[in-house]
N, C-alpha and C positions, 0 to 999 in steps of 0.2 A: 272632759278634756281628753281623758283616755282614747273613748268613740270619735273624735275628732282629728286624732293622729294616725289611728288604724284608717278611716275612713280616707283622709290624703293618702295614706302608701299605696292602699287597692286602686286607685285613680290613678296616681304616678303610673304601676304596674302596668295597670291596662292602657295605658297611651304609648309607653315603649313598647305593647307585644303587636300595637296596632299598627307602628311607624316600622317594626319589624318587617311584619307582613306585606305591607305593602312596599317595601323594597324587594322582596323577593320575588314578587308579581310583578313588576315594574322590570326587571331581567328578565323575568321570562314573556314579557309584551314583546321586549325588543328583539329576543330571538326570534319570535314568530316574524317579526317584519323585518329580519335579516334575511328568515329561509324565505317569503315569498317575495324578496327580491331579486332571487337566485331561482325560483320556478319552482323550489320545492318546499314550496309552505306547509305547516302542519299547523293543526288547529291549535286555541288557544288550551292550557290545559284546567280540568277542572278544579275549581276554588272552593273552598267552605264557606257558605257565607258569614260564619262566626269564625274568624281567625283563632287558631291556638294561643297561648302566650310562649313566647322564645325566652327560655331561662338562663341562657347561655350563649357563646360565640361560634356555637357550633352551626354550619350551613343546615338548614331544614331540608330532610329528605324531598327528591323531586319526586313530584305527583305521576301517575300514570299518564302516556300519550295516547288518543287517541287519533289515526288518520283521516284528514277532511278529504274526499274524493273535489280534487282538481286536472284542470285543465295541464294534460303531458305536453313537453314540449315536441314539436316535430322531429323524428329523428330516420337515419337512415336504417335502410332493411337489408341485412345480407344473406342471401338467399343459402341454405342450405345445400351443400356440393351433390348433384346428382349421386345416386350406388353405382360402383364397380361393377361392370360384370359377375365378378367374384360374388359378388354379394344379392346379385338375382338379377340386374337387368339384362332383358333380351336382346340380342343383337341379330340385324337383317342379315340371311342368308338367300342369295339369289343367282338366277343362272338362266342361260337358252339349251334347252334341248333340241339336239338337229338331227338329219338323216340324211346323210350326203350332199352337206351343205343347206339342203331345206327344214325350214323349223317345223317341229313334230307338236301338234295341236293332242289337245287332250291325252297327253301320255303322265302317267300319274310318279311324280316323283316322292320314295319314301328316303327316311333318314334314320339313319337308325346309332346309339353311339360307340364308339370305336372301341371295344373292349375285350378280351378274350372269348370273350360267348359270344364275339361275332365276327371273328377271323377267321371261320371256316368256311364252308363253301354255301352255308345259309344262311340269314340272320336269323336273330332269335328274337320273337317279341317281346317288351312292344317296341315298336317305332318313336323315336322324339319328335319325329313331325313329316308330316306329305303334306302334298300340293298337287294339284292339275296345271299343265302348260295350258297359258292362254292361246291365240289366235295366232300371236309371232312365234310361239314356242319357250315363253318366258315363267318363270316360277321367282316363287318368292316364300319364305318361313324365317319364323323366328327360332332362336335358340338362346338359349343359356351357354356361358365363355364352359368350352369343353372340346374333344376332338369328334368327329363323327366321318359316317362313311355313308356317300349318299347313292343310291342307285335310280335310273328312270326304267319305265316299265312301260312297252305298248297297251298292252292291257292285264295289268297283276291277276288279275283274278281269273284269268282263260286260261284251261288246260291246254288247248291248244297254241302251241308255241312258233310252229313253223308257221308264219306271213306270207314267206311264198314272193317277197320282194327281193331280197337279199341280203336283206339287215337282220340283227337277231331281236327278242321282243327285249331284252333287258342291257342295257349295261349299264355299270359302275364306275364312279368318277376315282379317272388314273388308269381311262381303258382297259378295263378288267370287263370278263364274266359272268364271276361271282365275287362277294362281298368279301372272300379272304385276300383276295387278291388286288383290289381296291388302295387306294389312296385317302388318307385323313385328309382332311377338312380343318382347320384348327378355328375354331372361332374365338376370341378373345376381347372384344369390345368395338373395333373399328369393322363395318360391313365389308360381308366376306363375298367376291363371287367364284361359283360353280358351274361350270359350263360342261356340256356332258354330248358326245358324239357318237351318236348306236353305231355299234361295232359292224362289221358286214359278216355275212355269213358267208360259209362255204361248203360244197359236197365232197365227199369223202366216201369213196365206190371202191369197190374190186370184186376180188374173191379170194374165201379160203379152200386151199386145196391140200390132200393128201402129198409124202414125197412122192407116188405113183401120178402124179396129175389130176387126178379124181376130183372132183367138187366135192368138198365134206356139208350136207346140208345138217340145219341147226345149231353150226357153231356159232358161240355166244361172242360177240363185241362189247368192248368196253373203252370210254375214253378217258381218259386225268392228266391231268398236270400234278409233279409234286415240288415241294418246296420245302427242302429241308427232309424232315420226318412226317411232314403233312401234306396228304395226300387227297387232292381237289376232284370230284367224279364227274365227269361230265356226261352221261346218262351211255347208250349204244344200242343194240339190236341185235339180230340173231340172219345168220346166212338162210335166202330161200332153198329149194330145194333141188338146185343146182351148187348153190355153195357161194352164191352171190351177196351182195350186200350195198345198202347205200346208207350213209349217215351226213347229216347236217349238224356244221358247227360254226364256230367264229374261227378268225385268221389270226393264230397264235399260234402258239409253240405249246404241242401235245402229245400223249404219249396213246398209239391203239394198240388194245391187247385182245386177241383172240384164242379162246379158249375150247377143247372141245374131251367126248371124253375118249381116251384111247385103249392102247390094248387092255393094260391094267389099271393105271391110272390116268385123271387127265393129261392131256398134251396142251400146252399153251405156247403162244408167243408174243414179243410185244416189238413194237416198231414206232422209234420217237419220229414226229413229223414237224418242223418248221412252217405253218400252213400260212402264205402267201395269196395262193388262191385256189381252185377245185384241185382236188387228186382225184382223178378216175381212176387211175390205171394199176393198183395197187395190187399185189398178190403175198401171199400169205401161208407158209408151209409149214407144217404140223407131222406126224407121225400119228395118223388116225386110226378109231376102231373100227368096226364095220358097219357099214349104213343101211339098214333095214325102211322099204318101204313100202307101203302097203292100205288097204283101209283099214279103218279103225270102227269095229262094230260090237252092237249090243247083242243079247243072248239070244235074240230072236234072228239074228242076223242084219238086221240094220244098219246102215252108217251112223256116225258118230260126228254130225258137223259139227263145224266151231266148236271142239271139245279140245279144255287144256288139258293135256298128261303127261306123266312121266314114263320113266323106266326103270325100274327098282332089279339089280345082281339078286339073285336069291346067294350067291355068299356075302355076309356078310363082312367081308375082309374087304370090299371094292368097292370105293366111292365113287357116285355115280351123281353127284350133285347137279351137276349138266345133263343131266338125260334126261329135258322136258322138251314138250314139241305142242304143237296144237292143229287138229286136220283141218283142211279148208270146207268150204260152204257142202262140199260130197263128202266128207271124210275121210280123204287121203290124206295120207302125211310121209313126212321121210324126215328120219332121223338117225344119227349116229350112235352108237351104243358098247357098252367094249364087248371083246369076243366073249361071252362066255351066259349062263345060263341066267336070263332074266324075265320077271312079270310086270306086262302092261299095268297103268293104273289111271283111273279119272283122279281129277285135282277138282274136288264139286263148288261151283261157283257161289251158290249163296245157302244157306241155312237150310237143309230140308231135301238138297239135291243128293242122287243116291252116288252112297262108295262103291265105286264097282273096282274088281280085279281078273284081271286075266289067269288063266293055265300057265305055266311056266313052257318056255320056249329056248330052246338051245341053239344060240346065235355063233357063228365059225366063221361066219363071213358075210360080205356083203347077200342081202339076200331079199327078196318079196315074202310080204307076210301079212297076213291079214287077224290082226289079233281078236279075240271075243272078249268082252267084257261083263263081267256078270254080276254080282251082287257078294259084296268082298266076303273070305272066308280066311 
């Protein structure tokens, strides 16, 4: 009787833990065909095939989900916003380089960026970017959003500068020269253009003379511009030997300064020029030393062609930083020198060429002299 009543309870038990479970599965059927009504179905979750028995009113823990790979609904795509400048993208920079209204083909435009190492009258490498003008005169570079300072070039890489047309080889956008005198460029995201006009050149002639009238030969020329406490060079020459001189520039606003040496020290002067177009006619007066001229020979008595030299005071209280000269294809030369006791000297051009020095020679006045040079002691 006993195994008969225990036997009904275990049967009882197990039908309620049965009707349990499968109401709890019967919830979570309908969720599954709630969420794939709505597009985002999950699979059904996994079951035991031997239900627990539920002892109580308490909800039975939910089983783990896993995700069934379904079909996404179509959706729209919004395209991620382009980078700033700021943030790296390059912005078109472009322009025509001309030459009195004609576009200048193959002239090589560099760019270099705007910053204290390059506000002076050179840039300093590297470059951000060059270009060659196409067939109309047209250039085109990218950059990064920043300021820069662009210059076009007839041909960057020749030493020889004067063209001989009357344009200069280089100029800088903002009608400049050189790079410190230039104009930024600002590039910041919207294309920038740069259009760039070769400056015209001009000559720049005279001569310097003594207060006596005299042509001082070998005085030193120099050209610049300054701005402020910064001081632009724009290269010069030296008077032949009559005391003449001719220099090629751009039509600015420039200051010549000619330099020579005198009785005891140098004598200089400088003369601001407005240059519009040639100055021929320029004179230039000094208080100068004496102008010695003569051959220039070796120990054997030889001439001394194409030889650069100086002139060295033998006191050494007197500078004479200006007292070089160079003789022509015979070895004459003329040069200014201050009045008092000085030695000839070669300046030897490459590695291995001999130091020669002259006898000391006591110079009063303008005078012919033909110095010997010998093998320095």
């Amino acid at each position: 009787m006993m195994n008969a009543v225990v036997g009904l309870f275990l049967r009882g038990a197990l039908a309620i833990a049965i009707i349990a479970a499968g109401l709890v599965v019967g919830a979570q059927l309908r969720a599954s065909r709630e969420q794939l009504a709505t597009g985002q179905a999950m699979s059904a979750p996994t079951v035991s095939a031997v239900p627990s028995p539920v002892a109580s009113a308490t909800p039975a823990p939910k089983p783990p989900q896993t995700t069934a790979p379904v079909a996404t609904a179509a959706r729209t795509v919004i395209l991620t916003p382009a980078p700033t400048p700021a943030s790296g993208a390059m912005t078109l920079l472009s322009g025509m380089v001309s030459m009195g209204g004609t576009p200048v083909r193959g002239a090589q435009v560099m760019v270099y960026p705007s910053d204290s190492s390059n506000h002076g009258p050179t840039p300093v490498p590297p470059e951000a970017a060059k270009a060659i003008t196409d067939a109309r005169g047209a250039y085109q570079v990218r950059l990064a959003a920043g300021a820069y300072r662009v210059g076009a070039f007839r041909d960057y890489n020749n030493p020889v500068r004067d063209v001989g047309d009357g344009y200069t080889w280089v100029t800088w956008y903002g009608d400049a020269f050189v790079i410190g005198l230039g104009k930024d460029v600002v590039v910041s995201g919207t294309p920038v253009t740069a259009d760039i006009a070769l400056l015209r050149s001009v000559t720049i002639a005279g001569k310097v003379v003594g207060r006596d009238g005299v042509g001082v030969p070998g005085a030193q020329l120099s050209l610049y511009h300054s701005v402020g406490a910064t001081q632009f060079p724009f290269g010069g020459g030296t008077t032949d030997a009559s005391g003449r001189f001719g220099l090629s520039h751009v039509a600015m606003a420039v200051t010549l300064r000619a330099i020579i040496p005198g009785n005891s020290i140098p004598s200089w002067t400088a003369l601001d020029l407005d240059l519009q177009g040639d100055r021929t006619d320029l004179v230039l007066v000094l208080d100068r030393g004496s102008i010695v001229r003569g051959t220039l020979r070796d120990g054997a008595g030889k001439p001394l062609p194409d030889t650069n030299f100086g002139v060295v005071p033998t006191d050494p209280q007197l500078d004479c930083t200006v007292c070089n000269g160079r003789t022509d294809s015979a070895g004459r030369f003329a040069i200014t020198v201050p009045s008092t006791t000085v030695r000839f000297r070669n300046w030897p051009q490459q590695p291995g060429d001999p130091d020669l020095l002259s006898p000391s020679y006591a110079i009063t006045g303008d005078v012919s002299l033909d110095p010997v040079l010998s093998a320095a002691r």
